[in-house]
Structure formats: C-alpha cells, structure tokens
C-alpha positions as CSV (number, residue, x, y, z in Angstrom):
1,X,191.1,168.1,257.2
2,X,192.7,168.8,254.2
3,X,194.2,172.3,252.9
4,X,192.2,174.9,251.2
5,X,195.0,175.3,248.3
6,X,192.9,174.7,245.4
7,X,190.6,176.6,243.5
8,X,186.5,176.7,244.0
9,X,185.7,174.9,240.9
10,X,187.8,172.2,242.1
11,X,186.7,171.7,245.6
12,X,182.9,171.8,244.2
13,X,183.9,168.9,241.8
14,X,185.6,166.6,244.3
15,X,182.4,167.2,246.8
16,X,180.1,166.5,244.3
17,X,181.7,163.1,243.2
18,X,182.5,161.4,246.7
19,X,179.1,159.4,245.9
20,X,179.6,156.3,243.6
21,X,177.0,154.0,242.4
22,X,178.3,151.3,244.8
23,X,178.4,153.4,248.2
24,X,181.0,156.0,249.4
25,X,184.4,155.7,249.8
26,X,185.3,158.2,252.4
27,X,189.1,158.5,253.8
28,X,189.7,158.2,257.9
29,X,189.1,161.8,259.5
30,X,192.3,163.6,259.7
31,X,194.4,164.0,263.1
32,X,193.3,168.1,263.1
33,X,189.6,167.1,262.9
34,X,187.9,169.7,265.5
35,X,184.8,167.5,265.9
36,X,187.1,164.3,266.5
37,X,189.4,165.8,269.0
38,X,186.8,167.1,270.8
39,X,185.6,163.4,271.6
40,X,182.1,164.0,269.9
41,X,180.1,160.7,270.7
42,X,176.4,159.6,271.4
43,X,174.5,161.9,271.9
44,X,176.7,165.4,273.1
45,X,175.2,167.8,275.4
46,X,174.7,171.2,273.9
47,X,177.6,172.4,275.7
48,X,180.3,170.0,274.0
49,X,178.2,170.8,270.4
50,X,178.6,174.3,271.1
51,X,182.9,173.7,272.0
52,X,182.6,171.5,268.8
53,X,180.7,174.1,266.6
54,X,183.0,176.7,267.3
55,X,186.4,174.4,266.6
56,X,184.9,173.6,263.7
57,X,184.1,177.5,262.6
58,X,187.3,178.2,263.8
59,X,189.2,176.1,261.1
60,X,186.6,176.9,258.3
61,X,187.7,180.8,259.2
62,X,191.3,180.1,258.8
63,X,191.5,178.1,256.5
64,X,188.6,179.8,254.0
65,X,190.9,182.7,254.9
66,X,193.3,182.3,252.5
67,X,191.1,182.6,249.8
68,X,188.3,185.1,250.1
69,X,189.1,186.5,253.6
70,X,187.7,185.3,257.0
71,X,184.0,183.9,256.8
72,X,181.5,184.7,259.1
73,X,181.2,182.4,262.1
74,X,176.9,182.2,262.2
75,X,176.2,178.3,261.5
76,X,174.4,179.9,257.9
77,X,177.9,182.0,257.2
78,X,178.6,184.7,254.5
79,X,176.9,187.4,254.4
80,X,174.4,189.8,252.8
81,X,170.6,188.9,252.1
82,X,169.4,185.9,254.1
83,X,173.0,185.4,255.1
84,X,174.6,185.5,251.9
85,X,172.8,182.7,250.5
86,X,171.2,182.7,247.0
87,X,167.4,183.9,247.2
88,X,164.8,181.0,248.2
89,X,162.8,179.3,246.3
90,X,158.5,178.7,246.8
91,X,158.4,176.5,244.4
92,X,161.3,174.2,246.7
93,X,159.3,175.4,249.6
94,X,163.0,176.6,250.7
95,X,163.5,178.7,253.8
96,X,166.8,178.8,255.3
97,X,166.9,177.9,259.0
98,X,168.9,180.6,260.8
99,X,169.1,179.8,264.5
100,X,172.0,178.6,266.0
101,X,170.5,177.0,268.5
102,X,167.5,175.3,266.6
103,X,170.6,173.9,264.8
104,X,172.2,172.5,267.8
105,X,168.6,171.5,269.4
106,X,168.5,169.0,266.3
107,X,171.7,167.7,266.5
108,X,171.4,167.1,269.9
109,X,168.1,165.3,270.0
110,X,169.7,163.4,266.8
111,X,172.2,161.8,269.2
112,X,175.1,160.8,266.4
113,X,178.4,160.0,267.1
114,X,181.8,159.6,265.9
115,X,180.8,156.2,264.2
116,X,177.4,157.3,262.9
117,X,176.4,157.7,259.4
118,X,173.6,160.9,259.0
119,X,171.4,161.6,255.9
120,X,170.7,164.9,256.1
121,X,168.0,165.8,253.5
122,X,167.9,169.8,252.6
123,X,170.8,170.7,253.8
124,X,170.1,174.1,252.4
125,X,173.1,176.9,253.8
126,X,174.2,174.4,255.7
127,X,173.3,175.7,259.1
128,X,171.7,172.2,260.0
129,X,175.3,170.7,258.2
130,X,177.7,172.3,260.8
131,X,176.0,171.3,264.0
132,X,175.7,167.5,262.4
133,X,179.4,167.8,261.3
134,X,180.2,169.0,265.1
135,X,179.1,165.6,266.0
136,X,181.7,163.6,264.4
137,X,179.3,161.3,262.5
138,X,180.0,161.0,258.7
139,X,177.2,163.2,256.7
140,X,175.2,162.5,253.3
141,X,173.5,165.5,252.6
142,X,170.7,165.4,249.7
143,X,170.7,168.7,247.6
144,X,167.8,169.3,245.0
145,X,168.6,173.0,244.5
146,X,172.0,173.0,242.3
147,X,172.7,176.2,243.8
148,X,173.1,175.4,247.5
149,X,175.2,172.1,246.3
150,X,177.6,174.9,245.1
151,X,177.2,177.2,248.1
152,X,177.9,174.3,250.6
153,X,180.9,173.0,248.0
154,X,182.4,176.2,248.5
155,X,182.1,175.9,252.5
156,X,183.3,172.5,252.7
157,X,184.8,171.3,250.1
158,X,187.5,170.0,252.2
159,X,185.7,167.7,254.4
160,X,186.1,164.1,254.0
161,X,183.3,163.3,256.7
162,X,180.5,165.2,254.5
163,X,179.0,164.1,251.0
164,X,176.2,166.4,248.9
165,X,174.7,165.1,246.2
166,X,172.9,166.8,243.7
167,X,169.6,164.5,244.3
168,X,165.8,164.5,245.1
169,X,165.2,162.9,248.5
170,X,161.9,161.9,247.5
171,X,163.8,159.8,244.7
172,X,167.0,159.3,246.3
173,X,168.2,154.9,246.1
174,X,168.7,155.5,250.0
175,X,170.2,151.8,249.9
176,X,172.6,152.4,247.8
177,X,173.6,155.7,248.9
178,X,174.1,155.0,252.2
179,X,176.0,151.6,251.1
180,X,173.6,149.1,253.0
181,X,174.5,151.0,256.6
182,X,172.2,151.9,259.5
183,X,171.8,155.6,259.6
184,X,169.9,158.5,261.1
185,X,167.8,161.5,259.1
186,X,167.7,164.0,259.6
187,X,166.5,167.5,257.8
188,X,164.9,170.8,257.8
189,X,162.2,170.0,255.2
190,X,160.4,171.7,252.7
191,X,156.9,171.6,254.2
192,X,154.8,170.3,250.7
193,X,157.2,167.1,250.8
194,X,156.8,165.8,254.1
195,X,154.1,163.6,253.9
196,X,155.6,162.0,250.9
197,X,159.2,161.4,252.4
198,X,157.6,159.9,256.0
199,X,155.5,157.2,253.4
200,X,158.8,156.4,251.8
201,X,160.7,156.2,255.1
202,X,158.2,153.8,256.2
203,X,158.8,151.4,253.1
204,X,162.5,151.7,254.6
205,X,161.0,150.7,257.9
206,X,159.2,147.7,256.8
207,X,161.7,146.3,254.0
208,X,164.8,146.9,256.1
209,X,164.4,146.8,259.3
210,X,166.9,148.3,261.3
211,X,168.4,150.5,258.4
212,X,166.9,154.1,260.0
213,X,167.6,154.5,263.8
214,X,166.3,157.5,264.5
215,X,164.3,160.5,262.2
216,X,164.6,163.9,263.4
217,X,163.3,166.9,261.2
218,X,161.7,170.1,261.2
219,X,158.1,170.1,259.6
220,X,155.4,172.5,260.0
221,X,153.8,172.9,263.4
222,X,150.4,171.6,262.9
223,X,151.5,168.8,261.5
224,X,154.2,167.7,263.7
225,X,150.9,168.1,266.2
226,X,149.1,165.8,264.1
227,X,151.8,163.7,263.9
228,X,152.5,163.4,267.3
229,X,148.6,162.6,268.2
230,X,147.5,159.3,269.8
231,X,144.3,157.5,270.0
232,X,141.2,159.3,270.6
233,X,143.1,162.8,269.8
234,X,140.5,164.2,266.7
235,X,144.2,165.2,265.1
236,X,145.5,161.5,264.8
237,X,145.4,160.4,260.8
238,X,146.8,158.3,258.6
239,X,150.3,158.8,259.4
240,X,150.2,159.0,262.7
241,X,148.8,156.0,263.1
242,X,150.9,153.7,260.7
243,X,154.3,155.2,261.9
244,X,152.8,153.9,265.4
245,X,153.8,150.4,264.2
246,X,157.7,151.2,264.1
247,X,157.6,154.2,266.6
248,X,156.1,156.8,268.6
249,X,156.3,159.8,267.5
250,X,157.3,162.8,269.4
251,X,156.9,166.5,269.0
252,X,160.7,167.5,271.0
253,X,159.7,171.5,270.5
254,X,157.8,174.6,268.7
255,X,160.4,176.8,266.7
256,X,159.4,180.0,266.0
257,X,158.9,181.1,262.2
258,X,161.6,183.9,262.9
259,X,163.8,181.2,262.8
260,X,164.0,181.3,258.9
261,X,164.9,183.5,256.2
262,X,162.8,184.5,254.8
263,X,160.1,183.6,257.8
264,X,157.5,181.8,256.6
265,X,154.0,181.9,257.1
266,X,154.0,179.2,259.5
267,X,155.8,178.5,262.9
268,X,157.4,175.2,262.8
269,X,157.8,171.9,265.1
270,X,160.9,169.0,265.2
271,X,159.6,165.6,264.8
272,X,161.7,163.0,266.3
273,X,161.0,159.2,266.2
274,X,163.3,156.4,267.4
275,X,162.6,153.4,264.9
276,X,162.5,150.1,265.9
277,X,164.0,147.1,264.3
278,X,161.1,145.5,263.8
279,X,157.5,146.6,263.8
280,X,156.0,147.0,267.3
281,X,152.3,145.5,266.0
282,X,152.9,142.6,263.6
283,X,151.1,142.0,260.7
284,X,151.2,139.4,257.9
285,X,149.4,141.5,255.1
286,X,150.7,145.2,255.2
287,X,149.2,146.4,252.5
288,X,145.6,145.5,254.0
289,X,146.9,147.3,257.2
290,X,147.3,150.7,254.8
291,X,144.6,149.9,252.7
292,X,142.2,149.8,256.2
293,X,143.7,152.8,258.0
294,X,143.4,155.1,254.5
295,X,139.8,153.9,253.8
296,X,138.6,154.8,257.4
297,X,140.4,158.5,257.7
298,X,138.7,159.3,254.3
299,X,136.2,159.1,256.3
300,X,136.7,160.0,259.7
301,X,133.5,161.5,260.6
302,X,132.0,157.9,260.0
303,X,131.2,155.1,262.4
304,X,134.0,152.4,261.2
305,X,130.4,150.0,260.4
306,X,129.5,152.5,257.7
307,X,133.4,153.4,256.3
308,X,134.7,149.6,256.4
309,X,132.5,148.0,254.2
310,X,132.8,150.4,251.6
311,X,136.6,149.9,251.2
312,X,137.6,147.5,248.6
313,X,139.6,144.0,249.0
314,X,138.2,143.6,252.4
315,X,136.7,140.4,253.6
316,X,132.7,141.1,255.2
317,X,133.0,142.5,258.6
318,X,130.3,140.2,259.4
319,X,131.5,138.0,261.9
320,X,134.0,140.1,263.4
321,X,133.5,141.5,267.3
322,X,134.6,144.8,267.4
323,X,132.3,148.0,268.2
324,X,132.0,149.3,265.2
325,X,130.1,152.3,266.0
326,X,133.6,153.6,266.7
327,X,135.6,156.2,264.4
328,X,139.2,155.6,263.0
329,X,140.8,158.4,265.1
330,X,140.0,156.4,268.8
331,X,141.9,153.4,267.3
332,X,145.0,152.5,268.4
333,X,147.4,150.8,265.5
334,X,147.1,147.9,268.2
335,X,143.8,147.7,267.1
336,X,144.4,148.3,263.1
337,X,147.0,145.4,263.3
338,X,144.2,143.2,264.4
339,X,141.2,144.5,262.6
340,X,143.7,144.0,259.6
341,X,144.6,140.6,260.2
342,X,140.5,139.8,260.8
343,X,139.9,141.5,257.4
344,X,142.6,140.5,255.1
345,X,141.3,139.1,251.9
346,X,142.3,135.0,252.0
347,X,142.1,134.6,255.3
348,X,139.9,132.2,257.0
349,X,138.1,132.9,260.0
C-alpha cells in the first residue's frame, strides 16, 4: 500500500478515476498488504477476518496518522454522530451498518479470496468495505451518495485493491465495470431498491451465465423471509420463485435493527444465494416463464384455472394436464418451467 503523503483532494481524485470505460486497471497489491500477508483465501473463518481486520486498521491508523491524527479502529471509523459520517439520507433509504461483526458475518458467508473480484453496492462508511478488503479480493464499490464517495476517498485513497465509483447500482453497465470478469455482490442495501437490483441481477443470470458467483446482502427481514420461501410457503412470490431457476435462496441470519445508525424501523435479514452457471430449470421462452409467474401472483388468492387464462400471450390451457385448481404459491419453478414451456405462444402441442 502506498504512502499517505499527499493531500485529501488528491487521494479522492485518484480513487474516483481507477474506473475507465474499458475495465479497471488496478496495480499488483504491494508486499506490506495486511490482507495479503495474512494469506486471506476462500472463504476465511472469522478468526483470520478478524487477524486480517485488525492489520488492516492497524496500517489505516498509522498511516492516516500523519495527517489528521490516529483514526478510530470501529470498521465505520471517525467519530462523532453516527460515527462521524455525514447524516443519512430517507430519501437513499441510507442507514449505516455499525456492527463489527455483522460486517465480518457477510464477508465470511461471501467467501472471496485473494483472486476474487467483489461488487460491493452501497458501500456507505465503509464498515461493509473493510471486512471485504480483509479478504484480499479486489473491491468495486458503487457509491450514489457523492458524499460517502468522499468519506471512503478520504479512508482509502491509498488502496490499489478498492475502486468507488460515483454510480447508481440500479444503472450501473455491471459488464463493463467489472471488465467481463466473474464476481461476487455484495451490499448492505437500501431497502426501496431491492427488488429492483435482484430483477436486474437476474438479467445477469440469464445473459451471462457464470458472470455472478455468489449474492450476499442485507435486505429487510420480511423480505429476506419471503425470499427465502419455497413451495407451498403462503410468503413465496414472484421473486422467490424465478431466482429458484439459478439458485436457492437462503436467509444465513436475522440482524437486529440496532445494528444501524440511525436504527431503522425494521430489523433486517442477509440474503445469500450461490448462482449457478446455468439455469437449474431450462426453458426455451423466458419471457413466457415471467410473464406466467407475474400473472398468477397478481393473483394469488386464485385457483391458477381462473388466473391463467386471463394473462395475455398465453396459448389456451385447454389441453394441458395439470390441476389447475392449484394457486401459484404451491408451485415449484420446476413446475413454472414446464407450465411455461406447455403455454408459450408458437408452440405446438
């Protein structure tokens, strides 16, 4: 890691333009890299994370020493109100995780190594960013808020293995800013966008396979339940059932609403799924797969006899053998694959 000679302004200008429009161009970690000496590989216990964490809080202090005095050592640093960061925002739907060992929990059930490439989407304060960084993996991290780009500038401005960009996640090329590389997510997310970045993940899913390895973020509780839920569980829905076709989704643990600053009204859950490369139910016409699961669960209190025919660019459901006196949530995506493939418009039966 390089020294901390230079002025502020300078270190947030070099962090915020690692990211080119053809891909990254990062330089080899340094010999004195905490994370690196420390052998971080797949998947460290959250002993080694917590021998890497403190290395790597260890050099920050130092070296951020010669410039505004020894930081604090806390994974969200600084100091003052909600640990020195700026003041959150609702309409981000920003609260700043705060838990050390949340932190670590995630990084942990992440699995990166040395070799790995993360996206890290809201990294906020950064207390998310250190425990990744522990790892040894190489870090994107997407910033909306031009504020915490600054804060997290001013924290690691130095470090070759992490890149913010100023960027919306929602919007975010992910293709070209990871450079065409397998990666993992991960990300304490602003509750009001999670539904939107898991449909957009699953257009990564299905256009290139094997690009996201694994997804691991914090969303709120009730839905990482919902999530989580399999067939015949009355909290399966849309999403749970077409990110069945790349993975199975599992709640890892509850963390407690304290575990943010400010709290927020909610307690929340981490979300992990391990993708695979290709989907696990097949289909030939994915948009009749969508089409079919979002018609039914618009109507989930229907028998699927009185919700399928009523959903457009649909072949008759005449014909078909099914029990249709069922309801969308006792469905497996097993089941949607094939209903799909029955139902698609063109085909022949």
């Amino acid at each position: 890691m390089g020294t901390r000679s230079d002025n502020s302004e300078n270190r947030r200008n070099r962090l915020n333009h690692k990211h080119s429009r053809g891909g990254h161009e990062r330089r080899p970690a340094q010999p004195d890299d905490p994370a690196r000496e420390s052998g971080a590989g797949n998947g460290l216990s959250a002993r080694e994370l917590d021998e890497a964490l403190n290395r790597l809080r260890d050099t920050e202090s130092e070296a951020g020493s010669e410039e505004t005095g020894a930081r604090l050592a806390a994974p969200i640093g600084y100091v003052r109100k909600h640990g020195g960061l700026p003041p959150a925002k609702k309409s981000l739907g920003q609260n700043w995780l705060a838990d050390p060992d949340v932190s670590r929990e995630i990084a942990s059930a992440l699995g990166a190594g040395a070799r790995d490439l993360v996206v890290e989407v809201g990294p906020g304060g950064g207390a998310l960013t250190g425990a990744l960084l522990a790892t040894g993996a190489e870090i994107v991290a997407l910033e909306i808020d031009s504020r915490m780009v600054e804060t997290l500038a001013d924290r690691w401005g130095d470090e070759d293995r992490l890149s913010v960009l100023h960027e919306d996640a929602l919007r975010a090329d992910l293709r070209a800013i990871t450079g065409g590389r397998p990666y993992l997510l991960a990300g304490n997310l602003p509750y009001h966008i999670t539904s939107s970045l898991l449909f957009k993940l699953l257009d990564e899913f299905r256009t290139r396979p094997g690009s996201v390895r694994r997804v691991v973020i914090i969303v709120q509780y009730e839905v990482a339940r919902r999530l989580a839920a399999g067939p015949g569980d009355s909290e399966a829905g849309i999403l749970s059932v077409l990110l069945r076709f790349w993975c199975e989704p599992e709640l890892v643990q509850k963390v407690s609403r304290e575990s943010f600053r400010p709290p927020p009204n909610v307690d929340a859950g981490v979300l992990k799924l391990d993708v695979s490369e290709r989907p696990i139910h097949p289909v030939t016409h994915w948009p009749t797969v969508v089409r079919l699961v979002k018609g039914t669960f618009a109507k989930r209190r229907k028998m699927l006899r009185n919700s399928v025919p009523a959903i457009p660019h649909l072949r008759p459901i005449e014909g078909v053998e099914f029990d249709w006196s069922r309801r969308p949530q006792t469905l497996s995506a097993a089941e949607f694959a094939w209903l799909a493939e029955q139902l698609a418009p063109g085909n022949e039966r």
